[in-house]
NUKOL-758483 format. One record per residue (C-alpha): residue number from 1; y, z, x negated; residue in three letters. Coordinates in steps of 0.25 Angstrom, whole numbers, plus 5000, padded with zeros to 4 digits. Each point is the difference from the previous one (the first is absolute). Layout:
BEGIN
+-----+------+------+------+--------+
| num |   py |   pz |   px | residu |
+-----+------+------+------+--------+
| NUM |    Y |    Z |    X |    ALA |
...
+-----+------+------+------+--------+
end
This chain:
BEGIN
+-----+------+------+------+--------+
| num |   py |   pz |   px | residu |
+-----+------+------+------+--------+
|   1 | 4902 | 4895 | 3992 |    UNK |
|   2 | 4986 | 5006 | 4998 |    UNK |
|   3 | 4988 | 5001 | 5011 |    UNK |
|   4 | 4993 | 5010 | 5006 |    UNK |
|   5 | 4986 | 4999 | 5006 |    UNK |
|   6 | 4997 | 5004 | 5016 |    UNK |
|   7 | 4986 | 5006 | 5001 |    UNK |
|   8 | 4993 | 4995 | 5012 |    UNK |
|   9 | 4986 | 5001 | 5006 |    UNK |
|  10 | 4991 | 4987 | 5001 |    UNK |
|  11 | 4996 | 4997 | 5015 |    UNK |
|  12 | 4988 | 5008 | 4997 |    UNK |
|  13 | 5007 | 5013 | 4995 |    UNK |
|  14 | 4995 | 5002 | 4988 |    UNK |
|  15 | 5005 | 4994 | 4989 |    UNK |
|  16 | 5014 | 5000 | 4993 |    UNK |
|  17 | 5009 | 4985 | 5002 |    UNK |
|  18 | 5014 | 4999 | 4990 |    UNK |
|  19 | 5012 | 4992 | 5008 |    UNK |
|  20 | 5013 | 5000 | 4993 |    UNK |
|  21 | 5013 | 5003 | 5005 |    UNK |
|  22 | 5014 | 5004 | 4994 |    UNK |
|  23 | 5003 | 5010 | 4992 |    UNK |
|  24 | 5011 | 5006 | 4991 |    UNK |
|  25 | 4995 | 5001 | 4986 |    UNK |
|  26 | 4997 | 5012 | 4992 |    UNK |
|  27 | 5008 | 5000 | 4987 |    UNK |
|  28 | 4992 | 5002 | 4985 |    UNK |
|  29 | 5001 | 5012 | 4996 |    UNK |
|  30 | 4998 | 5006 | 4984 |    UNK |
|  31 | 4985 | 5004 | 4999 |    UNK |
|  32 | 5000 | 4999 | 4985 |    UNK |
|  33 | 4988 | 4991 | 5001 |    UNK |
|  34 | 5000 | 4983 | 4998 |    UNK |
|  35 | 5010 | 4992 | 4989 |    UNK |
|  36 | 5013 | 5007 | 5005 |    UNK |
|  37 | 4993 | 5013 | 4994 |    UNK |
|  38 | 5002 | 4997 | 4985 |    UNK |
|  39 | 5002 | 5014 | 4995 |    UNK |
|  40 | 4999 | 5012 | 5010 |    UNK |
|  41 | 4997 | 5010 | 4989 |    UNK |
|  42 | 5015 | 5005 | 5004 |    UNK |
|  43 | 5000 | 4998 | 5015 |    UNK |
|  44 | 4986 | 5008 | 4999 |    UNK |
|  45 | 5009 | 5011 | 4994 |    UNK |
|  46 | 5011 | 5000 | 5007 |    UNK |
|  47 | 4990 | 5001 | 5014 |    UNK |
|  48 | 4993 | 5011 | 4993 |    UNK |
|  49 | 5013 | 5009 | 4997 |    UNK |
|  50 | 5005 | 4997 | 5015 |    UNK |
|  51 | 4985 | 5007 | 5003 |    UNK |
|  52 | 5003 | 5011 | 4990 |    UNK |
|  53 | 5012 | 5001 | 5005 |    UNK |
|  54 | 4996 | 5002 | 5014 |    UNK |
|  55 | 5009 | 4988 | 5004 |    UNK |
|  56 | 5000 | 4989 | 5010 |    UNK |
|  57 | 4993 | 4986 | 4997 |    UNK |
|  58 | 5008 | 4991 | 5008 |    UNK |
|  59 | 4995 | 4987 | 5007 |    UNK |
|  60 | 5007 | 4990 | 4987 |    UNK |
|  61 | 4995 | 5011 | 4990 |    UNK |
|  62 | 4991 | 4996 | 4991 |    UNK |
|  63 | 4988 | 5005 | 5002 |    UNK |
|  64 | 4983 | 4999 | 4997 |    UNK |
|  65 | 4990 | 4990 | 5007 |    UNK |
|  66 | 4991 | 5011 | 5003 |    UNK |
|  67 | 5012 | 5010 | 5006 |    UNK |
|  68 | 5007 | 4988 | 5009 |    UNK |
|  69 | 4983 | 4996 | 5004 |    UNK |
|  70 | 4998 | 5016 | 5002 |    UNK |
|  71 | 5013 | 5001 | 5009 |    UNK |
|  72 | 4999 | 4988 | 5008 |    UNK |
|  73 | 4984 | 5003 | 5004 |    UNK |
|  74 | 5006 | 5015 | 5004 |    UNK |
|  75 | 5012 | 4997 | 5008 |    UNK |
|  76 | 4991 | 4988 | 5006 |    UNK |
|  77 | 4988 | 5009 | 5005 |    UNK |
|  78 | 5012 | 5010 | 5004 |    UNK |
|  79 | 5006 | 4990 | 5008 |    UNK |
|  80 | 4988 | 4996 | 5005 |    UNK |
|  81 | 4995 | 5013 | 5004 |    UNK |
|  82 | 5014 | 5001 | 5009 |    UNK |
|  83 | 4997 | 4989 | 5008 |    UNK |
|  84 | 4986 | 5001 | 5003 |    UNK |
|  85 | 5003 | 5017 | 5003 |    UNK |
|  86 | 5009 | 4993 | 5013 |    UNK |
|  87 | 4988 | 4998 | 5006 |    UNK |
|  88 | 4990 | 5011 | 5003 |    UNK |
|  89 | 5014 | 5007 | 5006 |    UNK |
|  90 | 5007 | 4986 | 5006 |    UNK |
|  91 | 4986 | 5001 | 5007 |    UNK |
|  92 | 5004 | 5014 | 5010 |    UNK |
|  93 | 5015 | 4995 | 5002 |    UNK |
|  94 | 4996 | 4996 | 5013 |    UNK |
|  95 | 4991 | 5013 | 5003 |    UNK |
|  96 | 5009 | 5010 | 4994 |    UNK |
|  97 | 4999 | 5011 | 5011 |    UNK |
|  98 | 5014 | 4999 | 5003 |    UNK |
|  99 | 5014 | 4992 | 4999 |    UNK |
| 100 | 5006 | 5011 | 4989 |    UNK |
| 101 | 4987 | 4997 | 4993 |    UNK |
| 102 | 5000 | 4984 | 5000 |    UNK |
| 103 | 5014 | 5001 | 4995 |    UNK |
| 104 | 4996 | 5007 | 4989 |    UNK |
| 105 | 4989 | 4993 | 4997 |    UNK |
| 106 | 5008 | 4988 | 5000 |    UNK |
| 107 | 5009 | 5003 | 4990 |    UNK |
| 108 | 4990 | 5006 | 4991 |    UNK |
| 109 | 4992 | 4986 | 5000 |    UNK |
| 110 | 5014 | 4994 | 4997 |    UNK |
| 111 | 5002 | 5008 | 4989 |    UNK |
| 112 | 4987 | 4995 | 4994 |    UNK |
| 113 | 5005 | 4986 | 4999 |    UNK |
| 114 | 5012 | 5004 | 4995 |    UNK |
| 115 | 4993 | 5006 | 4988 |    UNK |
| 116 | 4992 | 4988 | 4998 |    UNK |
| 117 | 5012 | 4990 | 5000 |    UNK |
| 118 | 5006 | 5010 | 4989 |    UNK |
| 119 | 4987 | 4999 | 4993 |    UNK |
| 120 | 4999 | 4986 | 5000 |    UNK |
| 121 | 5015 | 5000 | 4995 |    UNK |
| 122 | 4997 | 5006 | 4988 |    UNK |
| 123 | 4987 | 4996 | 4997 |    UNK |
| 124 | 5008 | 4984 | 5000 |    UNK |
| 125 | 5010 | 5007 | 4990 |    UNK |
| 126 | 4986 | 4998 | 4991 |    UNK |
| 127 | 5001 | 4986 | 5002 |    UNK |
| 128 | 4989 | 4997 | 5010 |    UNK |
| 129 | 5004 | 4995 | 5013 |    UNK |
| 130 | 4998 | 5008 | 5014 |    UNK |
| 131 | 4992 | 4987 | 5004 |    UNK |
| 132 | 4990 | 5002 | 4989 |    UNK |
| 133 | 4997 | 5015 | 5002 |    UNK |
| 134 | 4997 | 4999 | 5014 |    UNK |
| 135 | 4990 | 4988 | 4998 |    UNK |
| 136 | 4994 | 5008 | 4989 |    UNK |
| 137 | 4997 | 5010 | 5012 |    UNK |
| 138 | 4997 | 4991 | 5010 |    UNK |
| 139 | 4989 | 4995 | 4991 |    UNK |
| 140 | 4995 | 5012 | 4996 |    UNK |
| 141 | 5005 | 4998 | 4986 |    UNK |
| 142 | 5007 | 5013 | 5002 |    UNK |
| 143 | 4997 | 5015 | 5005 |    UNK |
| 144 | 5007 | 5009 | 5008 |    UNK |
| 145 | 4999 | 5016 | 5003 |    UNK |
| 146 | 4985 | 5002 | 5003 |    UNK |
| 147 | 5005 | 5010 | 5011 |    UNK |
| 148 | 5006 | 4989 | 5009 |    UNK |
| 149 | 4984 | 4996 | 5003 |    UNK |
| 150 | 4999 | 5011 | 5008 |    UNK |
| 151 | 5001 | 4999 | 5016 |    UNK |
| 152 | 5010 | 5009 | 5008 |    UNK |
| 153 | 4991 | 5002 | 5012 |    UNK |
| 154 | 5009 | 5011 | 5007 |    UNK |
| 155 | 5015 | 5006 | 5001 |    UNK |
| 156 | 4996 | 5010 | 4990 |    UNK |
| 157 | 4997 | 4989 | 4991 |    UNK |
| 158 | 5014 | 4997 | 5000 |    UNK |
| 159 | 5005 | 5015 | 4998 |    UNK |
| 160 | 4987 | 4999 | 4986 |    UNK |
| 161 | 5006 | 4989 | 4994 |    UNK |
| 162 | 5014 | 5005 | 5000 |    UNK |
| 163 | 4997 | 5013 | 4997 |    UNK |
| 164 | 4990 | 4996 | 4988 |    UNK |
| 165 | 5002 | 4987 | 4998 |    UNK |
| 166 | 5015 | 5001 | 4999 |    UNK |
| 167 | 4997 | 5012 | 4993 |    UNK |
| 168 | 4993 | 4993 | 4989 |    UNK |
| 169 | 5008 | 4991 | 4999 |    UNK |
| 170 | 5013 | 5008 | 4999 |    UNK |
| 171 | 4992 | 5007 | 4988 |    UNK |
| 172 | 4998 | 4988 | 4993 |    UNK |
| 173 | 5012 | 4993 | 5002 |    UNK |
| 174 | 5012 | 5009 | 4996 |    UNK |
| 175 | 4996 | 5000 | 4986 |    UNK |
| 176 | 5002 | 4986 | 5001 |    UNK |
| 177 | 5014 | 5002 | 5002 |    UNK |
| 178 | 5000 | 5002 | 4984 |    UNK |
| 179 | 4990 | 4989 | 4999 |    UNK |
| 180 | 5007 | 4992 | 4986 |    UNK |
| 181 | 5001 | 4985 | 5007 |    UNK |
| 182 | 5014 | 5003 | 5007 |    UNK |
| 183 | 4999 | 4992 | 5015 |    UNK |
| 184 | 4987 | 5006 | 5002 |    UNK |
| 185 | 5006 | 5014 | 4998 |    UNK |
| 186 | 5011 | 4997 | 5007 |    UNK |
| 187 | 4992 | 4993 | 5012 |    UNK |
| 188 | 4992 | 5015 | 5001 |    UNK |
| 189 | 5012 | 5008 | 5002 |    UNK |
| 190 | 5002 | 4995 | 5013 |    UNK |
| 191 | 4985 | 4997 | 5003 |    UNK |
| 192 | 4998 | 5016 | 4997 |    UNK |
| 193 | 5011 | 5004 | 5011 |    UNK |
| 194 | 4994 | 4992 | 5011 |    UNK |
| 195 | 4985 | 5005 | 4996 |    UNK |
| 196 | 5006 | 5013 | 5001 |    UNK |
| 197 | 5002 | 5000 | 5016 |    UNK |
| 198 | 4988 | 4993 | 5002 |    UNK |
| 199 | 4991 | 5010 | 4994 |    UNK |
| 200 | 5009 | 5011 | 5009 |    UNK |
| 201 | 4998 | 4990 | 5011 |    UNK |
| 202 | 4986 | 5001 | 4999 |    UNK |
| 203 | 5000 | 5015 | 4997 |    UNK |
| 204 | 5008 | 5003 | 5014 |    UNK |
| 205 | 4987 | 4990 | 5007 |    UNK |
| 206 | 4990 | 5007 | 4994 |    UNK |
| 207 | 5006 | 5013 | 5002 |    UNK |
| 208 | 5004 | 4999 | 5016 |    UNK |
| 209 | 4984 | 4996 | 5001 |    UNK |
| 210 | 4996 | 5012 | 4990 |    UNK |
| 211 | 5006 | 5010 | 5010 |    UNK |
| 212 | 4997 | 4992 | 5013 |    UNK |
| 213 | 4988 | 5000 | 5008 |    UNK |
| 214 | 4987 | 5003 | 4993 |    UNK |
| 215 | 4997 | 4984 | 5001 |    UNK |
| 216 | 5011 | 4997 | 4994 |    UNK |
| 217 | 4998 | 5010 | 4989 |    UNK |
| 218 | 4985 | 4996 | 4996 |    UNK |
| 219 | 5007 | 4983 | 5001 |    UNK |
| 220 | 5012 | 5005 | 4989 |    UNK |
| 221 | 4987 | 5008 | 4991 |    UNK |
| 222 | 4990 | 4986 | 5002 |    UNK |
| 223 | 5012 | 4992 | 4996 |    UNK |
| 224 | 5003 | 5008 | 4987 |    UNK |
| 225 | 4985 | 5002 | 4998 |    UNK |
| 226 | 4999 | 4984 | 5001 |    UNK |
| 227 | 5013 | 4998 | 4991 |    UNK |
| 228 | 5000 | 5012 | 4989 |    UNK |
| 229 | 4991 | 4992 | 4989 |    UNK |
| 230 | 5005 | 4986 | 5000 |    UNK |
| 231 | 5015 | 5007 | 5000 |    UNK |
| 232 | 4994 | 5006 | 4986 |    UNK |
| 233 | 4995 | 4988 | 4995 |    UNK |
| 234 | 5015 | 4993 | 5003 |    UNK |
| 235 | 5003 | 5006 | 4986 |    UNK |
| 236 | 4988 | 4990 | 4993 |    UNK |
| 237 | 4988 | 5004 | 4993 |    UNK |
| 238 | 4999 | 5011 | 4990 |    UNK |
| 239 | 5008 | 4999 | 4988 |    UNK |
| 240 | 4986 | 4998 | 4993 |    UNK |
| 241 | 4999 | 4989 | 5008 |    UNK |
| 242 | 5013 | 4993 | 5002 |    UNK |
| 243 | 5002 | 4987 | 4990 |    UNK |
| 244 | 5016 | 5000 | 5001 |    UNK |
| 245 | 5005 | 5014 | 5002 |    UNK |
| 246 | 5002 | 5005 | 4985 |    UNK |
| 247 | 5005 | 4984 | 4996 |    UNK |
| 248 | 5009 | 5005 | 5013 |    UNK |
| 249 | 5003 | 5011 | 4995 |    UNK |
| 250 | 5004 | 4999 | 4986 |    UNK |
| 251 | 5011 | 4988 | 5006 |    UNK |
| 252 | 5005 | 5008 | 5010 |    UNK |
| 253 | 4995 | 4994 | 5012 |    UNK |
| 254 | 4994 | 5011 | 5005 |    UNK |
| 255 | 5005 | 5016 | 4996 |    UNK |
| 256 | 4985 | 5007 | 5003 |    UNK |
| 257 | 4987 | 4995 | 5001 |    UNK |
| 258 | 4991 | 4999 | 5011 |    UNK |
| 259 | 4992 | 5013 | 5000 |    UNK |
| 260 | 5013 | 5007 | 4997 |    UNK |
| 261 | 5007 | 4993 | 5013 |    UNK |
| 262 | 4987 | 5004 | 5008 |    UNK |
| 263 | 5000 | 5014 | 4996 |    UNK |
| 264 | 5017 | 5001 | 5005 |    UNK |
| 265 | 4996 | 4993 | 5012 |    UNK |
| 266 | 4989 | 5010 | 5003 |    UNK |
| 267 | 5008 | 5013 | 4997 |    UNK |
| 268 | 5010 | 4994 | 5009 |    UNK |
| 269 | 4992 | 4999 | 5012 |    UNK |
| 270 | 4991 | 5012 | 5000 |    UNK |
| 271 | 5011 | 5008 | 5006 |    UNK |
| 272 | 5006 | 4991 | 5010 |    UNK |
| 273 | 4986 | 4998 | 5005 |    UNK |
| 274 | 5000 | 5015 | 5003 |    UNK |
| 275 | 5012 | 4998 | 5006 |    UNK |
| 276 | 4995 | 4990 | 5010 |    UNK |
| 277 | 4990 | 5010 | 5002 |    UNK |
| 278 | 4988 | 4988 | 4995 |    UNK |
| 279 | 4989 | 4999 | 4991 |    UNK |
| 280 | 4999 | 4992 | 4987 |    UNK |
| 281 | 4988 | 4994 | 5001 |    UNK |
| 282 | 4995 | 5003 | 4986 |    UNK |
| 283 | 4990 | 5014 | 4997 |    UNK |
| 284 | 5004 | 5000 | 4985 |    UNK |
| 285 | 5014 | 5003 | 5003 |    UNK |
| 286 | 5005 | 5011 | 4995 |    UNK |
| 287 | 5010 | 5006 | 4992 |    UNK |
| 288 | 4998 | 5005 | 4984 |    UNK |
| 289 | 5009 | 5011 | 4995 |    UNK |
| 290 | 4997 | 4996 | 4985 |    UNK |
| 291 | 5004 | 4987 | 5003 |    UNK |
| 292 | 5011 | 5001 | 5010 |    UNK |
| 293 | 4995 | 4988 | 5008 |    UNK |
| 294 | 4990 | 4998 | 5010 |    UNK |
| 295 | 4985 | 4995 | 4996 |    UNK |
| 296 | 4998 | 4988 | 5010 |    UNK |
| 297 | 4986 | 4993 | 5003 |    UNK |
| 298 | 4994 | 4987 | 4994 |    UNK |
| 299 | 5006 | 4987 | 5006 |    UNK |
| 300 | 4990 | 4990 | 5004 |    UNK |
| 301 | 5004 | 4991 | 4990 |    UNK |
| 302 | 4990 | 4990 | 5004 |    UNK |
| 303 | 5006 | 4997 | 5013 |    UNK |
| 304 | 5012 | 5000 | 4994 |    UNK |
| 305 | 4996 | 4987 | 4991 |    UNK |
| 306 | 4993 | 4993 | 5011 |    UNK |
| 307 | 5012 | 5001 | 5010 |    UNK |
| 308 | 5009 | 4994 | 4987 |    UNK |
| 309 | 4989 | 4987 | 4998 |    UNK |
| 310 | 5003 | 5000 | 5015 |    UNK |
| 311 | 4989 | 5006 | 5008 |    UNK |
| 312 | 5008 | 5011 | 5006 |    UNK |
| 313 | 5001 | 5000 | 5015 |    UNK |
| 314 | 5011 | 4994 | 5004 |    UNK |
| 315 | 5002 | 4988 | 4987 |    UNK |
| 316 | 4997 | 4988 | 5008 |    UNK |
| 317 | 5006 | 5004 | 5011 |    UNK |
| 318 | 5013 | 5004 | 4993 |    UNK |
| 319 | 5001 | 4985 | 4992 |    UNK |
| 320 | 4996 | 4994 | 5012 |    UNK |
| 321 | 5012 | 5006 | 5007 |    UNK |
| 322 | 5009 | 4997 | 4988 |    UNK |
| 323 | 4997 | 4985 | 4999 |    UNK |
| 324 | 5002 | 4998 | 5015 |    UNK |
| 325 | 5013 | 5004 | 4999 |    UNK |
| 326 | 5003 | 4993 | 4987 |    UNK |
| 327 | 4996 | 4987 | 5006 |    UNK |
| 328 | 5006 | 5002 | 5014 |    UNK |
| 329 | 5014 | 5004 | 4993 |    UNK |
| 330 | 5001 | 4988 | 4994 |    UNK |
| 331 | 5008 | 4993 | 5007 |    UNK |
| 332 | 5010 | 5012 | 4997 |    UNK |
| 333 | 4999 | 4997 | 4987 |    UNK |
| 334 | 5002 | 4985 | 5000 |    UNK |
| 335 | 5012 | 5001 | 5009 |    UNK |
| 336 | 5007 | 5011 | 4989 |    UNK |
| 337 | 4996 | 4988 | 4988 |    UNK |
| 338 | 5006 | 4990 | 5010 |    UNK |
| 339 | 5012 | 5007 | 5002 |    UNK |
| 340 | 5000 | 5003 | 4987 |    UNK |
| 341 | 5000 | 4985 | 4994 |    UNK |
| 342 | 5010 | 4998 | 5010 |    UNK |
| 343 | 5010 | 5010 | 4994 |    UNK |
| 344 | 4998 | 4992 | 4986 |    UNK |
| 345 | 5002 | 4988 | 5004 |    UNK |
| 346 | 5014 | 5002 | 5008 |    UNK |
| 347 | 5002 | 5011 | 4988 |    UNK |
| 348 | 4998 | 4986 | 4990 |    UNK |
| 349 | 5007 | 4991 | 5010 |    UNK |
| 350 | 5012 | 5008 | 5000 |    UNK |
| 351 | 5000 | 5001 | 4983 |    UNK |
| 352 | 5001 | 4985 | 5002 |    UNK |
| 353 | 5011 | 4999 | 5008 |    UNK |
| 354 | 5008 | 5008 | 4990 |    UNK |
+-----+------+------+------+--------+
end
């Protein structure tokens, strides 16, 4: 039986304690590094023609150092990014302006947690416990989309970030459906389904509002204005600028690279903001015959880097958040590890017996 480690605050809140409880262990996996890797010359081919090939690496496949590290820091930060987006929206369950609108609300934040459990899921299939990742963000080891550092200070926030958070994030994600590691491909299939309604879900909001009173009007166009350039930086830096996109790339992992993503994301939305009858906040935005895209703006690239080093708005209160309700569910997890030991041992008992 392996160990995990709980993360818990010191009586003064501001450093970082390891107590250990049970756990189930993580199996090795190949990695083609260590003594057990005395020739990978033909394992290095055989992953290579799979990539050729445009087929699915599999959890016991062989399979790189770098590509399984790559993976697992992606569908991490991916997983992350799920949980951590349950709270600026968790946040208006209460104040949603009617029961229809909580219920939906609702279901929406229970969706996110679903994608993160499936995330977490696959990123294990790498061979790094759940228990791990998490600590890794609860100690800052990790990041997360930056756009989850952004407070939704109205209801029209809500309709914003469905509309072009989802929105990003639908663009992004479906080619991740092909992505050449098979659970997480597999995980985004489903994940893309439920991403779908939710950007609708936040389209009907903003929409209702956009042809409503003139208040709520100018609430659903501050609430894209306030949203618009983070949803673009969702995508990540430009390509110049972006360490891991053409290593991503050239494995599969990812199908387009970022500025290309942006660029989809973009012609995308410039209609349905006509249709909402609101204005994207961006003058540059225009479109180009020769091209066959719209020009869009500079992104302000420097807040961009200083909400990922964690000086956005909302970074401290987000973690701060998070690691409450680690340590105050941790009874939760204790009791599953209890019962779980208990199962074992009536499981070994009952061999016994035999």
């Amino acid at each position: 039986m392996g160990a995990t480690r709980r993360l818990a605050r010191d009586p003064k809140g501001d450093a970082m304690t390891q107590n250990p409880t049970p756990l189930r262990a993580v199996p090795d996996l190949p990695d083609g590094t260590g003594a057990d890797a005395a020739d990978t010359s033909a394992e290095q081919a055989h992953f290579d023609q799979l990539i050729s090939d445009d087929s699915r690496i599999e959890p016991r496949d062989w399979m790189p150092a770098a590509y399984r590290k790559t993976l697992t820091r992606q569908i991490s930060q991916h997983a992350h990014s799920e949980i951590i987006g349950m709270q600026p929206e968790g946040n208006w369950i209460s104040r949603a302006p009617s029961l229809k609108r909580k219920s939906i609300l609702i279901a929406k934040v229970q969706d996110e947690a679903g994608h993160g459990l499936y995330l977490y899921s696959a990123a294990e299939t790498l061979g790094t416990h759940r228990d791990e990742l998490n600590e890794q963000l609860l100690t800052g080891k990790a990041k997360y989309s930056s756009i989850f550092n952004y407070p939704a200070v109205s209801w029209a926030d809500v309709g914003a970030i469905g509309w072009l958070v989802d929105g990003a994030a639908i663009c992004n994600q479906v080619p991740l459906c092909r992505c050449s590691y098979g659970p997480y491909g597999r995980a985004m299939v489903r994940v893309c389904k439920e991403e779908s309604f939710h950007q609708r879900q936040g389209w009907e909001i903003l929409y209702s509002l956009s042809h409503g009173t003139p208040e709520q009007k100018q609430m659903a166009q501050e609430a894209v204005d306030r949203f618009y350039g983070p949803a673009l930086q969702m995508f990540g830096p430009p390509d110049a600028d972006s360490p891991h996109s053409q290593q991503s790339m050239d494995w599969k992992i990812k199908r387009f690279s970022n500025d290309e993503l942006r660029q989809r994301f973009v012609d995308m939305i410039v209609p349905q903001a006509q249709a909402l009858g609101l204005t994207l906040p961006d003058p540059d935005l225009k479109w180009n015959e020769e091209r066959g895209h719209y020009d869009y703006g500079d992104l302000d690239w420097a807040e961009f880097k200083a909400v990922v080093a964690g000086n956005g708005p909302c970074n401290d209160q987000r973690m701060r958040h998070r690691i409450k309700a680690h340590e105050d569910g941790a009874w939760v997890r204790e009791a599953a590890a209890a019962y779980e030991q208990k199962v074992t041992d009536r499981t070994s008992a009952a061999v016994k017996h035999v």
